[in-house]
C-alpha positions in Angstrom: 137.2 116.2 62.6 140.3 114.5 60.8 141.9 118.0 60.7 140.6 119.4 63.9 142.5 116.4 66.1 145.8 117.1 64.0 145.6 120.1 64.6 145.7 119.6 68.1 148.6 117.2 68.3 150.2 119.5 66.8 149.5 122.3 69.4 150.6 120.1 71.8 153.7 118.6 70.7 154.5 122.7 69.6 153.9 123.9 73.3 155.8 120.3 75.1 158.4 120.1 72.6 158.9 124.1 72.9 159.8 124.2 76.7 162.4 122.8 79.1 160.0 120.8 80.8 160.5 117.0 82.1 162.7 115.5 80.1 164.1 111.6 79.8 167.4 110.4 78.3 168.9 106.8 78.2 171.4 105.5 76.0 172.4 101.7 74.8 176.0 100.9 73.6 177.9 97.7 73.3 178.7 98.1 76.6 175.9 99.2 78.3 172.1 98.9 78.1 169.6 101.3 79.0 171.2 103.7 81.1 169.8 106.6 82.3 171.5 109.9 81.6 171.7 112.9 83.3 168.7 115.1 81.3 170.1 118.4 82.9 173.4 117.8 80.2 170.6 118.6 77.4 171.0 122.1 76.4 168.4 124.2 75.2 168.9 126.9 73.1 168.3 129.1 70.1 167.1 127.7 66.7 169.3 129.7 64.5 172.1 127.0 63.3 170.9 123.3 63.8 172.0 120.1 62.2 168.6 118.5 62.0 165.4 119.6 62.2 162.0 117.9 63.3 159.0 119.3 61.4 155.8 119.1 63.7 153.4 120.8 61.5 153.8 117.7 59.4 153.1 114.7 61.4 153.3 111.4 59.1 151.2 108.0 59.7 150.2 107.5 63.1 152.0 104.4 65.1 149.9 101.7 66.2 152.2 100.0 68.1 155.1 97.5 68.5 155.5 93.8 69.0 157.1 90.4 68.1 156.1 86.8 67.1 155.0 84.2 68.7 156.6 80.9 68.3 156.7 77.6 69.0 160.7 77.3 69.6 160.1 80.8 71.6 158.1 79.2 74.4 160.4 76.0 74.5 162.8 78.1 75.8 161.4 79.8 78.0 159.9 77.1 79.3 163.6 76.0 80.5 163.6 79.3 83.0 161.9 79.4 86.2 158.4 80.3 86.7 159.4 83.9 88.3 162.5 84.5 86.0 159.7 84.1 83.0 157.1 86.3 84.4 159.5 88.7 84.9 160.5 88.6 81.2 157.0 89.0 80.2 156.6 91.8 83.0 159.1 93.8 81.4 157.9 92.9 77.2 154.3 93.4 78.0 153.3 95.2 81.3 152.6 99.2 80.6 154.9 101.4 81.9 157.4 98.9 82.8 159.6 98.2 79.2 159.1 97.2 75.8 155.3 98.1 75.7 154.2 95.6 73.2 150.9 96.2 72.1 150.4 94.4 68.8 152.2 90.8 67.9 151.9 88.0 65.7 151.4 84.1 65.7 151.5 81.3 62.8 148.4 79.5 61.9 150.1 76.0 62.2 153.6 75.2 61.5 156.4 77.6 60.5 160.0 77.7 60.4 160.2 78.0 64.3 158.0 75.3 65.2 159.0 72.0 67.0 158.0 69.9 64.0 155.6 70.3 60.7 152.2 70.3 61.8 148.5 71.6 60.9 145.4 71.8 62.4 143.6 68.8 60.5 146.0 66.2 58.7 142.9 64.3 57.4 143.2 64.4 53.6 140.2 65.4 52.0 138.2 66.7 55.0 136.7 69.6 53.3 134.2 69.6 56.1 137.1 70.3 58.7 135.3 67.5 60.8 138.7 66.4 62.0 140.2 70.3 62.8 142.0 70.7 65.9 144.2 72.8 68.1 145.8 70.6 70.7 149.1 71.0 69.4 148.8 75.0 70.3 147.5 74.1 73.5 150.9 73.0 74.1 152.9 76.0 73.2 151.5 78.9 71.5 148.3 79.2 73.6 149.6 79.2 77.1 152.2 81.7 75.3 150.1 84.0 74.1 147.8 83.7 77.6 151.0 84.3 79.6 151.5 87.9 77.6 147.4 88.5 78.1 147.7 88.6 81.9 150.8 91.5 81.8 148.8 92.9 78.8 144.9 92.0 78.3 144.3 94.3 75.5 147.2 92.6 74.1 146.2 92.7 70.0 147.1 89.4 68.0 147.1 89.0 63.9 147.9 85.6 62.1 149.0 84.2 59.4 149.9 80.3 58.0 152.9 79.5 56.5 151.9 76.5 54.9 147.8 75.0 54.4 147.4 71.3 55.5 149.9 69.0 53.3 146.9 67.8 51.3 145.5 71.2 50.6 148.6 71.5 48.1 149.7 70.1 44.7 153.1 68.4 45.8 151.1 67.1 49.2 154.2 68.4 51.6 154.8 70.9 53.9 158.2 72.6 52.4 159.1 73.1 48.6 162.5 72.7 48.6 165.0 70.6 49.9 167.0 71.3 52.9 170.1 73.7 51.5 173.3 72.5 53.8 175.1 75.1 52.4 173.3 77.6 54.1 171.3 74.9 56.6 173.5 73.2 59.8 173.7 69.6 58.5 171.0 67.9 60.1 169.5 66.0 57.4 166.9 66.0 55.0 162.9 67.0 54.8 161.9 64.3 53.4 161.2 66.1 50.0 161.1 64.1 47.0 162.2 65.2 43.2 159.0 65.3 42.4 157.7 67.4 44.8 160.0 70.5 44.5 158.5 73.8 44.0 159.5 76.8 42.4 158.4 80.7 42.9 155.9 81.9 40.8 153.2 78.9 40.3 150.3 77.9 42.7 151.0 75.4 45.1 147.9 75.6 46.8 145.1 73.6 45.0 142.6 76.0 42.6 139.3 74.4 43.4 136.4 75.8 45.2 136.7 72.6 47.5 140.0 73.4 48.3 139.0 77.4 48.3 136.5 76.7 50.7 137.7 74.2 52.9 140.9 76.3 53.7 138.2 79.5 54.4 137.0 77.4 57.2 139.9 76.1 58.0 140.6 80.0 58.8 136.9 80.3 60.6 137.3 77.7 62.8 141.2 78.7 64.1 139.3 81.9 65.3 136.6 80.2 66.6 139.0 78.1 69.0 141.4 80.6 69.8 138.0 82.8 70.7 136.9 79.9 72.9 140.5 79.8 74.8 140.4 83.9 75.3 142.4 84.6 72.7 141.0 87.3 69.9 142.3 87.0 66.7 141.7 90.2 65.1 143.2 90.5 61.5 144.7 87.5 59.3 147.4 87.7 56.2 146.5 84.6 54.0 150.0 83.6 53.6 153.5 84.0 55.0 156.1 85.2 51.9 153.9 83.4 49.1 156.5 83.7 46.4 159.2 81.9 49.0 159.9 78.5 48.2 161.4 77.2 51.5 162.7 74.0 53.2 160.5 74.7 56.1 156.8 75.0 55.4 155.8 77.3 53.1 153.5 77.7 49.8 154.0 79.6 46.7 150.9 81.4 45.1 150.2 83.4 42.1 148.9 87.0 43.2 146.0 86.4 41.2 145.6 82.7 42.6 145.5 84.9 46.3 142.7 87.3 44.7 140.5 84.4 44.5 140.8 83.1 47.8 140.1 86.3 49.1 137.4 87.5 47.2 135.1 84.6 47.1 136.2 82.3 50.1 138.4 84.0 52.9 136.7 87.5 52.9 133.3 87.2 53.5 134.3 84.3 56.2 136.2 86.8 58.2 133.6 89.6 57.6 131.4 87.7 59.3 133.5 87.3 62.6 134.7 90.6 62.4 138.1 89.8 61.4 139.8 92.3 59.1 142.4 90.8 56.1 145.6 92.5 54.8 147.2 91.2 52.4 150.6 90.0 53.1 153.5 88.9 53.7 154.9 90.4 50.7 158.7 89.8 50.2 159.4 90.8 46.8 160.4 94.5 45.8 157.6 93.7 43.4 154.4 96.6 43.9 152.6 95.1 41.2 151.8 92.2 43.3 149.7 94.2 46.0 148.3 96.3 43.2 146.8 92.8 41.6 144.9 92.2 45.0 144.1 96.3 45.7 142.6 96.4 42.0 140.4 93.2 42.0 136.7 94.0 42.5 136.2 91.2 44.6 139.2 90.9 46.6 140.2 94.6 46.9 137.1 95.6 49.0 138.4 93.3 52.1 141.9 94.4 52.6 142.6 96.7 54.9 146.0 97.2 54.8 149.4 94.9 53.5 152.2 93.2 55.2 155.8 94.1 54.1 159.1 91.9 55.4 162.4 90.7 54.0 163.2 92.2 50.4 159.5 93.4 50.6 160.9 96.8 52.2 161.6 97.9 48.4 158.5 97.9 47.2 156.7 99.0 50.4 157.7 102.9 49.5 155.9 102.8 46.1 152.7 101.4 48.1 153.0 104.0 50.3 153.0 107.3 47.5 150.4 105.3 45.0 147.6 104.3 48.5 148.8 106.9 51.0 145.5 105.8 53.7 146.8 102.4 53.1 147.8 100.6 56.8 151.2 99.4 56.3 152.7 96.6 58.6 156.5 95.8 59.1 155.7 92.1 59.1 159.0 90.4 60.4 162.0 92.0 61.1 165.3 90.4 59.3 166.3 87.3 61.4 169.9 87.2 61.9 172.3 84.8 62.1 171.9 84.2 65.9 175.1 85.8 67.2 173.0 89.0 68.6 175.8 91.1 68.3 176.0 94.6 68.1 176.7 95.1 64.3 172.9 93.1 63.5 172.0 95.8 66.0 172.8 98.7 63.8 171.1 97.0 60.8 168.0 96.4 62.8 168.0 99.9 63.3 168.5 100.8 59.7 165.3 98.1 59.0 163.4 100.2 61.6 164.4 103.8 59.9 163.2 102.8 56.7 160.1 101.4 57.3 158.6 103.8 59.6 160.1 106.3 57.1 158.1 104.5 54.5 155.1 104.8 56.4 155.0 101.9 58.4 152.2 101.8 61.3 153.0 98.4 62.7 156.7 97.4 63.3 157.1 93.5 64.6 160.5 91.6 65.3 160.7 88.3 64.8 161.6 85.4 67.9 160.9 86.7 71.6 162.9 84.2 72.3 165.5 81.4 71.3 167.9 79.1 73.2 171.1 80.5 72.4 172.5 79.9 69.4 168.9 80.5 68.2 168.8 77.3 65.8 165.6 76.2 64.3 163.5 72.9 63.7 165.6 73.1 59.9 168.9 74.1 60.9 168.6 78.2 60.7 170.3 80.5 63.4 168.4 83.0 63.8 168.2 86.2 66.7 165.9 86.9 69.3 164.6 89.8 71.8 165.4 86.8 74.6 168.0 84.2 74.6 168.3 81.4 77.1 171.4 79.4 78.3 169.7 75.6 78.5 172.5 74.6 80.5 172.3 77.0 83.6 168.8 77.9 82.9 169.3 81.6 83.0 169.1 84.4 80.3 169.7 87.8 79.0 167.8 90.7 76.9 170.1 90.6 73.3 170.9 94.4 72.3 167.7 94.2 69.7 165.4 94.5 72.3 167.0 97.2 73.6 166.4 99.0 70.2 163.1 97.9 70.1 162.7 99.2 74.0 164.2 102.5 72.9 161.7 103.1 70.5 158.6 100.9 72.0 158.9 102.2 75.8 158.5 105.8 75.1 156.4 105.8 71.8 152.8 104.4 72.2 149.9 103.8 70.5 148.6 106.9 68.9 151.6 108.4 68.1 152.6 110.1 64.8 156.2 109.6 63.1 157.4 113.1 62.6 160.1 114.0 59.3 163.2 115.2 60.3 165.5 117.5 57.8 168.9 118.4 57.8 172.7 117.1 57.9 172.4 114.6 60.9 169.4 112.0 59.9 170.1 109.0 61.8 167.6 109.7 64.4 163.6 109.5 64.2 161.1 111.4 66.3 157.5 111.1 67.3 155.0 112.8 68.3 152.8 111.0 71.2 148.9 111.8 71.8 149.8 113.5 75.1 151.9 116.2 73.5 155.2 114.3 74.6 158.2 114.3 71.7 160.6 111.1 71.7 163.4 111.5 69.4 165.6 108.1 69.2 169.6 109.4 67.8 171.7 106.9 66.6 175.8 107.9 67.1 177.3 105.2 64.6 181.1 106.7 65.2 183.6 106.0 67.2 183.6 109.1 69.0 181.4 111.8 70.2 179.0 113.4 68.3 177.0 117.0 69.4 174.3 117.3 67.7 171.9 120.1 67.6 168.4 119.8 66.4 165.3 122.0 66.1 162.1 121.4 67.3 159.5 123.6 66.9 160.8 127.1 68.0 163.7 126.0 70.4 166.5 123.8 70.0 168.4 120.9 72.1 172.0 119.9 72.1 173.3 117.0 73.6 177.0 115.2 73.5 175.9 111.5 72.7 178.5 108.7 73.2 180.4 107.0 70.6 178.4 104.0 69.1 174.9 104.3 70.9 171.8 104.6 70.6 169.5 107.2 72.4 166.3 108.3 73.3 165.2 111.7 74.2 161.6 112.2 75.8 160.5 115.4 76.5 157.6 116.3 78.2 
């Protein structure tokens, strides 16, 4: 059945990508954003001399769709817009047809580096029971967030993952592991770390006990139970946010091995049982090894369905790719920025998009929706966002990244298959959608004109595409 649907996208995408039919062009440059071109300029033609070429009798991993993170510091500031200005940013992220398309997006369980404060959902040391587990905090922010997405989007998919257990849960009994760096950091004082309770990478933070192993498996159960009783399906977890990251923010180091555990005997068969699925993530080292010790275990291995890639991660996610090629590969967190949104963090986004989906990547997540500008966090990080917001005048603007994102998230859907493309010119990426449709997205990173011409299928397309832009090509 496997090879009798591929065969068929790729009949289709040979007979729409093989005609002059309907075709869409827009185009994003430092000066403008998503403007639509004039599709009659495309050219088609013979396929004898091309600079690229897109192979559609070899369609890669198929796309499950595109998304961002919801945060705590994200809603804040939208919260300082208007009821209509913010529906209409939410219109245009999540509503079908209409921009961005997000279909799959993440949340912290509890605090993380863009919350308003440290925070978990049950502070009571030693409640192993979770007697004392609670999620009024979310109900603040991340719930009516989340909600707000659901009515523009109801099959909206969410996944989760903590960045730090409860304080107690852990061996130096505090959210972070490091001291606040004001090198890097905007001075605004300390964590409240003590010597003593510095962390380093490679040891587990995180309490190995089956107490501990057990409590923080329903600690798990009962987040999804709540967010299930507010609407809200949660319906995949990563146990733990970068665990060999020792951060000034919360966070919690764990040995791969220490993560096997927890998995196996604890926070496996507690999702199995809601019908939750588990990848294992985020991994931010260029280290394979450290998915292969969680693949290979007999216990944990048999509840991961796929693994997590971000930061430094994007090394190692390659190797994963060639040694478990029906792996599902997520692109965890896009690279934050340094706040200014400008167009040269654009191009590297882009770069962080090629090589994942390249890699194999089915999921492809940014990070903050939205920041107040300047994008500073609770610890003193500027970061970027799809959304900043001016706190003085209450208005906003869509950053250049999410016009990236749009370019590739409007046009390619759920469904779709990343298709290779050979040749000279290679900053571009094409797909191959479910209803035959091609979108190729060209990148022009000179400062003049380019004309490429690329192959697809038995015809050929050439365009003129403007100095520094990026474009997208959908043809029908």
């Amino acid at each position: 059945m496997k090879k009798f649907l591929l065969s068929i996208c790729i009949l289709s995408c040979l007979l729409a990508c093989s005609k002059n039919g309907k075709t869409e062009w827009v185009v994003t440059t430092p000066g403008i954003s998503w403007q639509t071109q004039d599709a009659g300029q495309i050219k088609f033609a013979g396929s004898e001399k091309y600079d690229a070429e897109v192979d559609l009798a070899n369609p890669q991993q198929t796309i499950d769709g595109f998304g961002a993170c919801f945060n705590e510091l994200g809603w804040t500031s939208l919260s300082l817009l208007s009821e209509d200005a913010r529906n209409d940013i939410f219109r245009e992220l999540f509503e079908y047809g209409k921009g961005a398309n997000f279909t799959i997006c993440r949340m912290p369980l509890g605090a993380n580096d863009f919350s308003r404060d440290w925070y978990s959902y049950n502070e009571t040391d030693g409640d192993i029971e979770m007697e004392n587990f609670s999620i009024a905090n979310d109900k603040e922010t991340l719930i009516p967030f989340i909600k707000t997405a659901q009515k523009y989007n109801p099959g909206l998919k969410i996944w989760a993952s903590p960045w730090s257990p409860p304080a107690w849960m852990k061996d130096n009994k505090h959210y972070a592991c490091q001291p606040l760096n004001t090198s890097f950091f905007d001075n605004i004082g300390q964590n409240g770390i003590t010597p003593e309770q510095i962390r380093r990478e490679g040891v587990n933070m995180f309490i190995q006990e089956d107490d501990y192993f057990k409590a923080y498996a329903l600690y798990f159960k009962k987040f999804i139970e709540a967010y299930r009783a507010e609407g809200i399906d949660i319906s995949m977890v990563m146990p733990q946010n970068e665990f060999n990251s020792c951060q000034p923010f919360p966070s919690c180091t764990w040995l791969a091995s220490g993560l096997a555990t927890f998995i196996g005997k604890h926070l496996g068969p507690s999702m199995k049982s809601l019908g939750v699925d588990i990848m294992f993530g985020t991994m931010e080292r260029p280290n394979p090894a450290l998915v292969d010790t969680i693949l290979t275990d007999t216990e944990a291995g048999k509840y991961i369905s796929g693994a997590g890639f971000q930061w430094a991660g994007k090394k190692a996610v390659g190797d994963i790719r060639q040694r478990y090629p029906d792996l599902k590969i997520y692109q965890t967190e896009q690279e934050c920025g340094d706040g200014k949104n400008d167009w040269e963090g654009c191009v590297y986004s882009w770069k962080l998009m090629q090589h994942f989906l390249n890699n194999g990547a089915n999921v492809y997540d940014y990070w903050n929706i939205s920041l107040e500008e300047g994008g500073l966090s609770r610890w003193g990080w500027s970061q970027n966002s799809l959304v900043t917001v001016d706190k003085t005048t209450g208005k906003y603007k869509y950053t250049c990244e999410y016009y990236l994102m749009k370019h590739i998230s409007h046009y390619v859907l759920p469904g779709a298959r990343f298709l290779p493309v050979s040749g000279e010119f290679t900053d571009m990426m094409a797909f191959c959608n479910t209803d035959g449709s091609c979108v190729l997205i060209i990148h022009n990173a000179n400062d003049t004109e380019i004309k490429p011409t690329i192959k697809i299928g038995d015809r050929a397309i050439s365009l003129s595409v403007k100095p520094q832009s990026f474009n997208t090509i959908a043809l029908r």
